[in-house]
Residue, then its C-alpha position, 0 to 999 in steps of 0.5 A: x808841711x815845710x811850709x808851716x815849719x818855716x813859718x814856725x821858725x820865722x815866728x820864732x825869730x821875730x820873737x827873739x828879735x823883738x822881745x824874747x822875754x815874752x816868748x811864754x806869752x806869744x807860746x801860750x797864744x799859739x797854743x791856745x789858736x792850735x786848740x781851738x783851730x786846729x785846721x789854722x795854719x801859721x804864715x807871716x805876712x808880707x809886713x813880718x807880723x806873725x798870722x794864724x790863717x784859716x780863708x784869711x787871717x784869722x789873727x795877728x800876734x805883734x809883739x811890744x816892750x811890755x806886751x804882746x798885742x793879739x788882734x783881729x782883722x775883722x775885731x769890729x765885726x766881733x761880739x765882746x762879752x768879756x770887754x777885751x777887744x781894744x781900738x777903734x779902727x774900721x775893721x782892726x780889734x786888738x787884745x793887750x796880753x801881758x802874761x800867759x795867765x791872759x791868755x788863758x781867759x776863755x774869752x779869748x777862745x770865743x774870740x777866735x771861735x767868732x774869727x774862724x766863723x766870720x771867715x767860713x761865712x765870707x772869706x777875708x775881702x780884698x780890702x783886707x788882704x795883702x796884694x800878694x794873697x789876692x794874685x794867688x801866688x806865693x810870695x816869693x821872697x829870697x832869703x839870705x843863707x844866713x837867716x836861711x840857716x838860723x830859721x833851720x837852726x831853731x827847729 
């Protein structure tokens, strides 16, 4: 359980760092993963970027200027009813979130939904993992007190 805590606070801090006026909408989109996935787990990953994970990523939260970019690593593979999903990578589709009305849209939910049973069906291929995951082990970063004590601080 500390680990969630931390990865919490981590994401917290990145938010603040990056752009703390959005802190409502990347809120409202962990909310909204917590709900529809409860057994999805909060990490960063080796790169900083916030990730809700469940057998893989299940999604990514990136925060900008002017939005919050909610994406999927397996989004290629996704059915969009709704016409939310952006990009034209291989495998990466991302959602421009601008407000917390957005991310309250119902389709969002479908997405995630579709995401957690992409992954049970065939977990995350070593293509899209970080190195880190396909070795098993944790990653082992050392953080200084200092950021030690304001991830801490936040909870």
């Amino acid at each position: 359980m500390p680990e969630v805590r931390n990865a919490g606070a981590a994401i917290d801090l990145y938010v603040a760092r990056e752009n703390p006026a959005l802190v409502h909408v990347v809120d409202a989109l962990r909310d909204l993963v917590k709900k529809t996935i409860p057994q999805a787990t909060e990490a960063m990953n080796p790169w900083g970027i916030p990730v809700m994970e469940l057998n893989g990523a299940l999604c990514y939260i990136r925060v900008g200027k002017k939005h919050v970019t909610f994406g999927f690593p397996r989004g290629s593979a996704m059915k969009d009813p709704g016409k939310l999903l952006e990009g034209d990578g291989r495998n990466l589709r991302h959602v421009k979130v601008f407000d917390v009305a957005q991310a309250r849209d119902p389709n969002l939910r479908g997405l995630l939904a579709q995401a957690k049973t992409l992954n049970a069906k065939t977990p995350l291929s070593a293509s899209l993992r970080p190195k880190d995951q396909l070795k098993r082990k944790k990653n082992k970063t050392s953080v200084s007190r200092i950021q030690q004590s304001k991830w801490e601080n936040l909870a």
